[in-house]
N, CA, C and O atoms as a GROMACS GRO file, in nm:
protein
  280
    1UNK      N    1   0.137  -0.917   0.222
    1UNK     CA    2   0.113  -0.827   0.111
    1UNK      C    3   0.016  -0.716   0.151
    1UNK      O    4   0.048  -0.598   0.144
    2UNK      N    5  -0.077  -0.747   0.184
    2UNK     CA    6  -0.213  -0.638   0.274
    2UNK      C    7  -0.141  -0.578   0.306
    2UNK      O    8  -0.129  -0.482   0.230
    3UNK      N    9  -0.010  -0.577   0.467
    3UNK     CA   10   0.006  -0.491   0.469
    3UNK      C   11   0.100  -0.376   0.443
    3UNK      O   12   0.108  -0.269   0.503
    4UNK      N   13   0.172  -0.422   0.339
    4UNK     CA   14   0.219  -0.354   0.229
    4UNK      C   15   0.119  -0.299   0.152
    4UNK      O   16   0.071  -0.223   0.237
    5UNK      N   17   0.086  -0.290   0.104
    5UNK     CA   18  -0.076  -0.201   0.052
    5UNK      C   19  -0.130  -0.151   0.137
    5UNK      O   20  -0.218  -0.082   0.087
    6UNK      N   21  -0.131  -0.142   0.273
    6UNK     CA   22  -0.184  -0.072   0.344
    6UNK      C   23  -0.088   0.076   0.384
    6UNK      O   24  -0.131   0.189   0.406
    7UNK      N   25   0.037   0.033   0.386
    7UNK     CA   26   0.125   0.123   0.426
    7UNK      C   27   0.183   0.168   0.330
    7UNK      O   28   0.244   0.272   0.358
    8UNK      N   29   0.198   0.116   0.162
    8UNK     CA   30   0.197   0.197   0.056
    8UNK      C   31   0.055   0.332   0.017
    8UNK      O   32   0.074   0.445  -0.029
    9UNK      N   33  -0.018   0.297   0.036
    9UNK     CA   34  -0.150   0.409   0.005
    9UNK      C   35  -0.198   0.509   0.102
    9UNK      O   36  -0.273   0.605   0.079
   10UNK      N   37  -0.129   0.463   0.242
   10UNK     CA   38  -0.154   0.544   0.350
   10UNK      C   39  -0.044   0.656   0.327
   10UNK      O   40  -0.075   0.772   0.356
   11UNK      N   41   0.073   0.632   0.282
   11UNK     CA   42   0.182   0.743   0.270
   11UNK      C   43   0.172   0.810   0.161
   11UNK      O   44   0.257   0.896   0.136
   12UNK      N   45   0.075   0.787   0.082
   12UNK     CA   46   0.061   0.831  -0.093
   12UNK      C   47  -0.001   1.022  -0.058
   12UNK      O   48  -0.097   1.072   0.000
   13UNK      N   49   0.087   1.059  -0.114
   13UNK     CA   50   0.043   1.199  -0.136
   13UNK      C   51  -0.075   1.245  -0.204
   13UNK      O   52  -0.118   1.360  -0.192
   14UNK      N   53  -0.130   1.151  -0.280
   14UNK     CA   54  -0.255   1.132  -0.350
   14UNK      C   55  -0.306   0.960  -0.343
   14UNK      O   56  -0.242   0.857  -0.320
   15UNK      N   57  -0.449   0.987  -0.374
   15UNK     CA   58  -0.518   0.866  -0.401
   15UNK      C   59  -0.459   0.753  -0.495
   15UNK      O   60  -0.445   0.796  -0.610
   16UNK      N   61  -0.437   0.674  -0.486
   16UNK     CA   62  -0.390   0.586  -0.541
   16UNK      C   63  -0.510   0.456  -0.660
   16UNK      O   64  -0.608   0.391  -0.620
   17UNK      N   65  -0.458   0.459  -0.786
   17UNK     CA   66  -0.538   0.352  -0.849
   17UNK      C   67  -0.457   0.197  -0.827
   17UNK      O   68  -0.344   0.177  -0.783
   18UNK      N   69  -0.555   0.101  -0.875
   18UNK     CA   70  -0.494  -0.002  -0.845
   18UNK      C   71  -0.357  -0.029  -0.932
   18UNK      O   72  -0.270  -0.102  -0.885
   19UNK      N   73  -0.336   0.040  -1.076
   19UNK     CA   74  -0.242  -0.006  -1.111
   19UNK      C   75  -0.094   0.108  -1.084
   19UNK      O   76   0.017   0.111  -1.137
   20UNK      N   77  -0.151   0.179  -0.994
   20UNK     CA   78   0.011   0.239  -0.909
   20UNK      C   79  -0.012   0.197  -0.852
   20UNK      O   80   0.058   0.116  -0.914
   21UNK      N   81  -0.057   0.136  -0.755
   21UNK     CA   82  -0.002   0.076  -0.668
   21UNK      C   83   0.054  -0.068  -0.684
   21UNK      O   84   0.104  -0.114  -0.581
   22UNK      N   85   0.053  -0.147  -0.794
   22UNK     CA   86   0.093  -0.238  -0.863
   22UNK      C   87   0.241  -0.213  -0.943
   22UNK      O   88   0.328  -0.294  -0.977
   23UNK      N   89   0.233  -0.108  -0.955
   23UNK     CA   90   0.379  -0.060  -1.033
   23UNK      C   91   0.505  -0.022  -0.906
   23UNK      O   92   0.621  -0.063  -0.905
   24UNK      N   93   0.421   0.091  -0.777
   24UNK     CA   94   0.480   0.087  -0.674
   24UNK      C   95   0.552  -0.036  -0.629
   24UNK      O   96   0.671  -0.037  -0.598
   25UNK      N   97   0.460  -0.157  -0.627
   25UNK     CA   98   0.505  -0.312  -0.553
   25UNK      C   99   0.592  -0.351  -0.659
   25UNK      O  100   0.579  -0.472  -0.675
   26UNK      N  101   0.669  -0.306  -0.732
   26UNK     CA  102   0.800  -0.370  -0.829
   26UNK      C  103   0.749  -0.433  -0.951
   26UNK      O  104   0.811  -0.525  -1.004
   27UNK      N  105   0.636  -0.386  -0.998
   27UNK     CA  106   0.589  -0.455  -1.118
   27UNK      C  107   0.599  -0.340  -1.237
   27UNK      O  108   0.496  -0.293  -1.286
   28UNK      N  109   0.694  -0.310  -1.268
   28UNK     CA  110   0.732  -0.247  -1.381
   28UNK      C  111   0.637  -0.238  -1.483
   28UNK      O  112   0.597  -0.129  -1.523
   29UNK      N  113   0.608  -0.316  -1.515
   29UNK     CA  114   0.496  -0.346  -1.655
   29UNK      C  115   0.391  -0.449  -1.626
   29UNK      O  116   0.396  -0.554  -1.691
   30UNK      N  117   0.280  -0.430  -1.520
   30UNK     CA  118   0.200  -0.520  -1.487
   30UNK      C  119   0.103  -0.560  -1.573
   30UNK      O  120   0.028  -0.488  -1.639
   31UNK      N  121   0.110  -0.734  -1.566
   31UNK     CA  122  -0.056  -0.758  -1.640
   31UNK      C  123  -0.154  -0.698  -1.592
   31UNK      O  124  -0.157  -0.603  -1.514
   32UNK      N  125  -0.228  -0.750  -1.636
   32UNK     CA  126  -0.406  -0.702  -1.645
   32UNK      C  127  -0.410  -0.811  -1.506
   32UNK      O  128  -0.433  -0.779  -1.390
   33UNK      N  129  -0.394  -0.880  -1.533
   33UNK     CA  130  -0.441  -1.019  -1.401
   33UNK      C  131  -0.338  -0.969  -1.258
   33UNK      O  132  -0.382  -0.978  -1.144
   34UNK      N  133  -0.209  -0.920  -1.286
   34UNK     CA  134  -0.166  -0.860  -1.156
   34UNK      C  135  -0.219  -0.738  -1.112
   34UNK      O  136  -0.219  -0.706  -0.994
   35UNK      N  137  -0.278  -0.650  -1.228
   35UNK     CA  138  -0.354  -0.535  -1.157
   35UNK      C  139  -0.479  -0.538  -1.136
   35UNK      O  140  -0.545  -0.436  -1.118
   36UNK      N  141  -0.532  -0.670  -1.137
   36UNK     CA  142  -0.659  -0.691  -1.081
   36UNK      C  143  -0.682  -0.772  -0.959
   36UNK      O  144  -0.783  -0.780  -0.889
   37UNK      N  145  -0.563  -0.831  -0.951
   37UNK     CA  146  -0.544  -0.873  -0.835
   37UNK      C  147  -0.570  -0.831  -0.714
   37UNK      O  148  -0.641  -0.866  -0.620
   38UNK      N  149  -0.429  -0.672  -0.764
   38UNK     CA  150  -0.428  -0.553  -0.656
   38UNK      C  151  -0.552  -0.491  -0.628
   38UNK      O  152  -0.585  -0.458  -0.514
   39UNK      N  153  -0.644  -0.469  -0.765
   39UNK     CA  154  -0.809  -0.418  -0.738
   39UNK      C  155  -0.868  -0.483  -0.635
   39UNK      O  156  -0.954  -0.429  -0.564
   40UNK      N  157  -0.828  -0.599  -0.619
   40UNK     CA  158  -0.952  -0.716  -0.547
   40UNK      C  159  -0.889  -0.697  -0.401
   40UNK      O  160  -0.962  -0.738  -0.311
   41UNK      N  161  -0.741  -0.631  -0.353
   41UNK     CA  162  -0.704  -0.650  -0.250
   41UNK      C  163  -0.731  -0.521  -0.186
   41UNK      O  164  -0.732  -0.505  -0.064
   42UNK      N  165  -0.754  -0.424  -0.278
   42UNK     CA  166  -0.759  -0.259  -0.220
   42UNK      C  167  -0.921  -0.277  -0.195
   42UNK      O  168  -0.949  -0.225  -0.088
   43UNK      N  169  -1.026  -0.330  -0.255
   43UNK     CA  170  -1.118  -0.389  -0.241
   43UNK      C  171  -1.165  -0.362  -0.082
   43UNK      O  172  -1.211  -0.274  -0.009
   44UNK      N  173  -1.123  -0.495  -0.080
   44UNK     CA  174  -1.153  -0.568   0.038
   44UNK      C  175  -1.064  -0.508   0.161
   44UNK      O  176  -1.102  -0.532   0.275
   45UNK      N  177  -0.956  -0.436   0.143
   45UNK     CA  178  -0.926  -0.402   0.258
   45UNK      C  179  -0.995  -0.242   0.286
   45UNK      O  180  -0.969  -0.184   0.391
   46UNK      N  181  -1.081  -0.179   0.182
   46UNK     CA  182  -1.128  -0.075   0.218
   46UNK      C  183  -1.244  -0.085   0.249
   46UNK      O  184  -1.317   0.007   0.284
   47UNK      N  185  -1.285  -0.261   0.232
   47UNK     CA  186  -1.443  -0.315   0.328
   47UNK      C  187  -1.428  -0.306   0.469
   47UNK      O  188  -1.505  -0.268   0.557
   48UNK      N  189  -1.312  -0.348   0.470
   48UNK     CA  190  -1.221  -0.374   0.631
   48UNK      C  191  -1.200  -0.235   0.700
   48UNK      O  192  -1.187  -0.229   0.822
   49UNK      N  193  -1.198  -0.129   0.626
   49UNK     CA  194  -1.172  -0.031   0.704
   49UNK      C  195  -1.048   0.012   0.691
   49UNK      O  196  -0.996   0.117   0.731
   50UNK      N  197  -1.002  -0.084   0.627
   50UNK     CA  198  -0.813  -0.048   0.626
   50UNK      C  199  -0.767   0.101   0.546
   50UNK      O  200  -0.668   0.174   0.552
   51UNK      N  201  -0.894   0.101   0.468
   51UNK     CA  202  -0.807   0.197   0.327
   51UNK      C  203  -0.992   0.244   0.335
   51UNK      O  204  -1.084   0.183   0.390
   52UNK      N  205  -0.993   0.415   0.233
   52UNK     CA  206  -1.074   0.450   0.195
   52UNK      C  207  -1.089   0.460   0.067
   52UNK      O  208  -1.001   0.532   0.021
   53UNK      N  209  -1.175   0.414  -0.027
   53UNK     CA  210  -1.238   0.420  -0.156
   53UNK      C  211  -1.266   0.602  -0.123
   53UNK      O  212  -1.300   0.657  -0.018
   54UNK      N  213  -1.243   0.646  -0.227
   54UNK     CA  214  -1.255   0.826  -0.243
   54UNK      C  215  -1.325   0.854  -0.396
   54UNK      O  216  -1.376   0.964  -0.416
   55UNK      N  217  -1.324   0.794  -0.456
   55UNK     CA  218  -1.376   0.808  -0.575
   55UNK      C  219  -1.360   0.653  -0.666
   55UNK      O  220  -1.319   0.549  -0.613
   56UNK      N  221  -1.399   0.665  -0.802
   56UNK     CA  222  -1.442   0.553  -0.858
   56UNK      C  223  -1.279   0.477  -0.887
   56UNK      O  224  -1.185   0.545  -0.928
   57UNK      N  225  -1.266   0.318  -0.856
   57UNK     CA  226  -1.106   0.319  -0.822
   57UNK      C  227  -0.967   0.366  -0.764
   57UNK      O  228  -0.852   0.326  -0.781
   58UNK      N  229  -1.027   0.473  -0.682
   58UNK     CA  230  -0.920   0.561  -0.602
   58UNK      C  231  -0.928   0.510  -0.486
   58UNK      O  232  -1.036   0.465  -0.448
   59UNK      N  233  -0.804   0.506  -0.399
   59UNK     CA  234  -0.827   0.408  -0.281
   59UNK      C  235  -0.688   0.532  -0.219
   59UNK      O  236  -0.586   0.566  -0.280
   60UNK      N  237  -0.733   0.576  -0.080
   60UNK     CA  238  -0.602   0.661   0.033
   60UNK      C  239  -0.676   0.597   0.109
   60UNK      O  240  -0.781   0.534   0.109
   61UNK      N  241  -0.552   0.645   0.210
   61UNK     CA  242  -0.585   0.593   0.390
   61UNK      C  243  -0.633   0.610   0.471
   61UNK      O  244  -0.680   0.724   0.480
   62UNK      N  245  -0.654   0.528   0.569
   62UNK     CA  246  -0.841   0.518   0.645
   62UNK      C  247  -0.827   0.649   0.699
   62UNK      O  248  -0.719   0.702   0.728
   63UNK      N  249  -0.939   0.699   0.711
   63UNK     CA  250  -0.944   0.849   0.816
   63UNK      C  251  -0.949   0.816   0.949
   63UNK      O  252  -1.009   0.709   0.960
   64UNK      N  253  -0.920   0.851   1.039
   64UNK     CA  254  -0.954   0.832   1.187
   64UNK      C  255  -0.986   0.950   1.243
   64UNK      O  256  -0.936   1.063   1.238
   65UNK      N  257  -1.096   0.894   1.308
   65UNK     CA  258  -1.186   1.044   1.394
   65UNK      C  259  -1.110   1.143   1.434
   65UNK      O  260  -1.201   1.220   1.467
   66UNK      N  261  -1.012   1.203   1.458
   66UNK     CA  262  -0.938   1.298   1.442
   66UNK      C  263  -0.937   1.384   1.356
   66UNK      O  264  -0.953   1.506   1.366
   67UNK      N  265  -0.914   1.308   1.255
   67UNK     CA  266  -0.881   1.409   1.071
   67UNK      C  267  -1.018   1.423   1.017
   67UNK      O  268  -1.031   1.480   0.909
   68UNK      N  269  -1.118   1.380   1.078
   68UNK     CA  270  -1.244   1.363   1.013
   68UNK      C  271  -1.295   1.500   1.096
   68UNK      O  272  -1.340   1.597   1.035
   69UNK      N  273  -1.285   1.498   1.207
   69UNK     CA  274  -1.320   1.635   1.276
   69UNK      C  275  -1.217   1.763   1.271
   69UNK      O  276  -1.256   1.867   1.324
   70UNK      N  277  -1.094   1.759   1.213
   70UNK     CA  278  -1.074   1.887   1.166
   70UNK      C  279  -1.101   1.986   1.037
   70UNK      O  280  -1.062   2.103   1.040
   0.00000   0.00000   0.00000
């Protein structure tokens, strides 16, 4: 699943909240408990480095020293 969330938010034309990207993963009409789920996984993989937090619940894809220096 990670890395499906990793490679859903990295291709996102914009920042992504947890509950698009919960709707993205085939959940049409997500609970509260499946889109907190997804919170807890965008979380932790943007502790990891995987994903960047950009603002308050907004989560895009990691920068790499490249894009950071242009």
């Amino acid at each position: 699943m990670s890395s499906r969330i990793v490679t859903l938010v990295s291709s996102a034309d914009r920042p992504l909240r947890a509950k698009d990207v919960t709707i993205a993963l085939g959940r049409a009409n997500p609970k509260r408990t499946q889109v907190e789920s997804i919170r807890s996984a965008l979380k932790k993989l943007a502790d990891e480095g995987h994903l960047c937090k950009v603002g308050p619940g907004l989560y895009s894809g990691a920068r790499s020293e490249t894009q950071e220096a242009a």
